[in-house]
C-alpha positions as CSV (number, residue, x, y, z in Angstrom):
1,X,118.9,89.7,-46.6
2,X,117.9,86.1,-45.0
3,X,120.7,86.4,-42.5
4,X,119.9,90.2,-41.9
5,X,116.3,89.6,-41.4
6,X,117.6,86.2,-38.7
7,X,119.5,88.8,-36.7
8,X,116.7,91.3,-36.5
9,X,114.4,88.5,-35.3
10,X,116.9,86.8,-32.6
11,X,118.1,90.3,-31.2
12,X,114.6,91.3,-30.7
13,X,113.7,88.1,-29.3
14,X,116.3,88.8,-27.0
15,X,115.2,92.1,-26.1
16,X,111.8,90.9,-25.4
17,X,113.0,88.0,-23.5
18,X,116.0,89.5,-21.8
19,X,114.7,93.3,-21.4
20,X,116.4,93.4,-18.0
21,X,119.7,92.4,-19.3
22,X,121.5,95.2,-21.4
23,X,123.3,94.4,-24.7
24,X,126.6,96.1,-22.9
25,X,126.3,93.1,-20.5
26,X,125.8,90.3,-22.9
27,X,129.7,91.1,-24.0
28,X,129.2,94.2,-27.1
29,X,130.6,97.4,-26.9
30,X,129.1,100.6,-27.0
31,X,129.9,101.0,-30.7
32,X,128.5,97.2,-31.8
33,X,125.5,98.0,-29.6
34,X,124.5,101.2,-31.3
35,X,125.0,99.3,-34.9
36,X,122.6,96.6,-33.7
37,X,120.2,99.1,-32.3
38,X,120.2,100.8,-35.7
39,X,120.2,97.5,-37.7
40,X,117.3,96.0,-35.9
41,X,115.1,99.6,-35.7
42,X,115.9,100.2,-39.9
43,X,114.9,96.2,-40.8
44,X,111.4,96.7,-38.1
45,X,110.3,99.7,-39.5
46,X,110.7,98.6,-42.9
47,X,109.4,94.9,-42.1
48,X,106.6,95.3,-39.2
49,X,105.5,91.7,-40.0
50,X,108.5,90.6,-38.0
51,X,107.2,91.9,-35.2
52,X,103.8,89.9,-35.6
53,X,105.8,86.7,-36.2
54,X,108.1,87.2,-33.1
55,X,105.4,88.0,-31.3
56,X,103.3,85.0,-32.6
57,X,106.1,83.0,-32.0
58,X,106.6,83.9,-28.3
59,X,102.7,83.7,-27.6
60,X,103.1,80.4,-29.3
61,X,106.3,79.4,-26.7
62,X,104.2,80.4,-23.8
63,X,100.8,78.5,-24.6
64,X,103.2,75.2,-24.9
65,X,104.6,75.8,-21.8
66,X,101.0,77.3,-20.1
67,X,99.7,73.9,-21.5
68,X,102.9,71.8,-19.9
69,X,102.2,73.5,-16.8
70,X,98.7,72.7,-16.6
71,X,98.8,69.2,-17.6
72,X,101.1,68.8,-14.6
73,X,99.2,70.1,-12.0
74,X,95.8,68.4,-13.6
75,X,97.6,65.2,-12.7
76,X,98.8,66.0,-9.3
77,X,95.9,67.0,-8.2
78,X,93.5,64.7,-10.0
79,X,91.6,63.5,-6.9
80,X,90.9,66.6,-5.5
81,X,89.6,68.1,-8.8
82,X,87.5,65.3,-9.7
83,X,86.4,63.1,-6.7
84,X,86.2,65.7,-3.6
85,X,84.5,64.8,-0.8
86,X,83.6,69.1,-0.7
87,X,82.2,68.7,-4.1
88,X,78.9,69.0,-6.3
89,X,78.1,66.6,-8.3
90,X,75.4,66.8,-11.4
91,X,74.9,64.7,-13.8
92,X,75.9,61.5,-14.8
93,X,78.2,60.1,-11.9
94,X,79.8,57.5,-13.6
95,X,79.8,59.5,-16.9
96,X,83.0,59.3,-19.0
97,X,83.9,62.8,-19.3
98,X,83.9,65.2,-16.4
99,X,83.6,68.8,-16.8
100,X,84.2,71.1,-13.8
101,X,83.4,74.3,-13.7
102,X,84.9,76.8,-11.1
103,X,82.1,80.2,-10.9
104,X,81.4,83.1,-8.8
105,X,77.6,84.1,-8.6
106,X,78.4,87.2,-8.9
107,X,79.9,87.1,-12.7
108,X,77.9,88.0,-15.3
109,X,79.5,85.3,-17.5
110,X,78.9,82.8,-15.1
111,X,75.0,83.8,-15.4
112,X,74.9,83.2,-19.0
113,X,76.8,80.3,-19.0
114,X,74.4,78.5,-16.7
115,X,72.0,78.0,-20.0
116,X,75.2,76.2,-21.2
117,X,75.5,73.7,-18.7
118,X,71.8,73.2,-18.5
119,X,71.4,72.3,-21.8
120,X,74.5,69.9,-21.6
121,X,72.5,68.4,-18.2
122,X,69.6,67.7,-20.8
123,X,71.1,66.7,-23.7
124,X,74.8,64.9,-22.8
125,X,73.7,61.6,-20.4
126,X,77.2,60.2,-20.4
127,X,78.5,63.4,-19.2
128,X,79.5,64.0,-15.3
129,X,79.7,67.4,-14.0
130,X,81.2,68.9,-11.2
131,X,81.0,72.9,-9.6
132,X,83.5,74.5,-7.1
133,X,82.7,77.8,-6.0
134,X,85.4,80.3,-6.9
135,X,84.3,83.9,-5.1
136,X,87.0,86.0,-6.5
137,X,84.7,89.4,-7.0
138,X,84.6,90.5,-3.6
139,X,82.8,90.0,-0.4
140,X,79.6,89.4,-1.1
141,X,80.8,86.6,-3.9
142,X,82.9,85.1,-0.6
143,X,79.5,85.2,1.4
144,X,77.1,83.6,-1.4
145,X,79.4,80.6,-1.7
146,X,79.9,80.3,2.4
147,X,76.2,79.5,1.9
148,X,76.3,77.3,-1.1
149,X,78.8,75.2,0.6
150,X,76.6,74.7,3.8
151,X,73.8,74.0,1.2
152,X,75.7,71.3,-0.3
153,X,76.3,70.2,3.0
154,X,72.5,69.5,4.3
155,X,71.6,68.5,0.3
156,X,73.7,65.6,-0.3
157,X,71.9,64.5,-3.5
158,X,72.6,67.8,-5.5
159,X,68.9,68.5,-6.2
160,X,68.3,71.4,-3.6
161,X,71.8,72.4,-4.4
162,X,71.4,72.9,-8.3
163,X,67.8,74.3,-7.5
164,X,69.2,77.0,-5.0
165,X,72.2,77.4,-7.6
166,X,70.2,78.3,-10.9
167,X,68.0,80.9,-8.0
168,X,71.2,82.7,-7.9
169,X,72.7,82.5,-11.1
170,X,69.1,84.0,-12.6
171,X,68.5,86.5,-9.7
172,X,69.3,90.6,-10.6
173,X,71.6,92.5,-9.0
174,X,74.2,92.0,-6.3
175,X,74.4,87.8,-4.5
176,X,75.6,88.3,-0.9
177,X,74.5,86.2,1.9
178,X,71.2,87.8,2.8
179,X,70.0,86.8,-1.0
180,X,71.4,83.3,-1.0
181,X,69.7,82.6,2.3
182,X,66.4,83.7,0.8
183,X,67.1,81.8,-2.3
184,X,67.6,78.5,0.2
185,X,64.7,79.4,1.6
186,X,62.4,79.3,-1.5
187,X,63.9,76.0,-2.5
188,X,63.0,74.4,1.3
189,X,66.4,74.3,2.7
190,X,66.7,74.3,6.4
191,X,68.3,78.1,7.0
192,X,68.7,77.9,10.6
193,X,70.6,74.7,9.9
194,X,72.5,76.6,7.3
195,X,73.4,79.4,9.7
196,X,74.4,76.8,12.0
197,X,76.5,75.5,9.6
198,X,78.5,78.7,8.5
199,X,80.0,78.3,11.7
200,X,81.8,74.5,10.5
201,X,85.3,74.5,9.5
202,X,84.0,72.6,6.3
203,X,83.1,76.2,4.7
204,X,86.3,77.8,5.2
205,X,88.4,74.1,4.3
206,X,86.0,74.1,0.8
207,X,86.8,77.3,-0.2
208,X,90.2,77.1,0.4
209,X,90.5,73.5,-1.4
210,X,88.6,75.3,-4.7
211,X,91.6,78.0,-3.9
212,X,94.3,76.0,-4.0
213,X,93.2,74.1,-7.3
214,X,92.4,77.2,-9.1
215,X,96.0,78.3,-8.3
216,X,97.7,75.3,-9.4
217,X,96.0,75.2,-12.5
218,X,96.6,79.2,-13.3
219,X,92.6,79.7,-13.0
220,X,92.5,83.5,-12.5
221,X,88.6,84.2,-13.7
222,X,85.2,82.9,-13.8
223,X,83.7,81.1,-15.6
224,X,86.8,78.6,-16.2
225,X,86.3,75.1,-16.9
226,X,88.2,71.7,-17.0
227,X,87.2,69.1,-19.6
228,X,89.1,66.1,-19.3
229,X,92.9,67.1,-19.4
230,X,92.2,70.7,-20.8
231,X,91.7,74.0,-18.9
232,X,89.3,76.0,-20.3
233,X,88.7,79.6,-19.6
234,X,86.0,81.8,-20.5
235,X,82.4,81.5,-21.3
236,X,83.2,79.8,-24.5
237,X,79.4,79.1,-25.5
238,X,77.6,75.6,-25.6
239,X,78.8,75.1,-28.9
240,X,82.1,75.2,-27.8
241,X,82.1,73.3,-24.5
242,X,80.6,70.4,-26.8
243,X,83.6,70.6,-29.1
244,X,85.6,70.6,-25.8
245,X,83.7,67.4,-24.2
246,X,84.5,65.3,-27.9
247,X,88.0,66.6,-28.1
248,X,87.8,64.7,-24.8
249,X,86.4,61.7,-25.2
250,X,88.2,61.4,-28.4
């Protein structure tokens, strides 16, 4: 039976891993093929938990090699993650954890997770934040973070910048540019300056810079977060992105 259920397991593996090769063209004949077919479908039916325990096992394969994948790229592109010029920067700026957070003002995730990061502003003074826009849902997401980046541009301290940012990120309904510019407005940014400024290579060179990381690191949604060598995806509470930040500085 233990040598049975081992061939069940390893020919399914194979057929999950190798689908697009055929068992005729791993070397068995049509005969030995059918017999495995038949073995492997008669032990599954009558033992489903292999099934949960190959595919446990192969989710298990790919978050070691996810995880690989991402500690690689984290170190590659360690400056431009942590210490961009294109940046924003809360916090504490020497702290001794940095969290970044890559968010589109336009998720609805991103909006509740803003509480999150406030109350790790107010309650976490050794920790150093740092927010790249990531406008992945649409047009309008693309044009609410050309602004934010010519608002980070004439706000070098970060004040206007988180001001205008919590504006947007508690607002209803759609961002686009026409709201964003109001919401620089209210907080007593310069908006001529920061139509002038949408013009500047710098918008299009920050965008693509939060891009390109957000690629190398296999960040698909918002809101995602790095804390210290892990990626983090999701809006995984403030509960959780403390337990992330002492992993870290453990």
């Amino acid at each position: 039976m233990i040598r049975l259920r081992s061939i069940a397991i390893a020919v399914f593996a194979m057929m999950v891993l190798a689908a697009a090769t055929p068992l005729h063209a791993q070397g068995f004949s049509d005969g030995q093929r059918r017999e495995i077919e038949r073995i492997v479908k008669d032990y599954l039916v009558a033992h489903p938990e292999v099934l949960q325990e190959v595919v446990a096992e192969i989710e298990k394969r790919q978050a070691a090699a996810d995880a690989g994948r991402a500690k690689d790229a984290l170190s590659k592109h360690r400056e431009a993650l942590f210490n961009s010029s294109r940046q924003v920067t809360l916090g504490n700026p020497q702290g001794d954890i940095t969290l970044v957070e890559f968010f589109d003002y336009n998720c609805g995730y991103c909006k509740r997770a803003l509480g999150d990061m406030m109350e790790l502003l107010k309650s976490d003074p050794k920790l150093r934040i740092v927010l790249k826009e990531f406008p992945v849902l649409g047009p309008s997401s693309i044009e609410a973070a050309q602004v934010a980046v010519a608002v980070r541009m004439q706000d070098k301290s970060g004040k206007k910048y988180l001001e205008f940012h919590q504006k947007l990120l508690t607002g209803r309904g759609q961002v686009d540019k026409a709201r964003a510019l109001a919401a620089a407005k209210d907080v007593g940014l310069d908006v001529a300056r920061i139509e002038k400024d949408l013009q500047s290579p710098e918008i299009k060179a920050t965008l693509e810079e939060g891009m390109k990381l957000a690629e190398a690191l296999n960040i698909t949604g918002t809101p995602s977060y790095v804390i210290g060598e892990s990626v983090v995806p999701g809006a995984i509470g403030v509960a959780g992105l403390k337990e992330q930040i002492e992993m870290a500085r453990r």
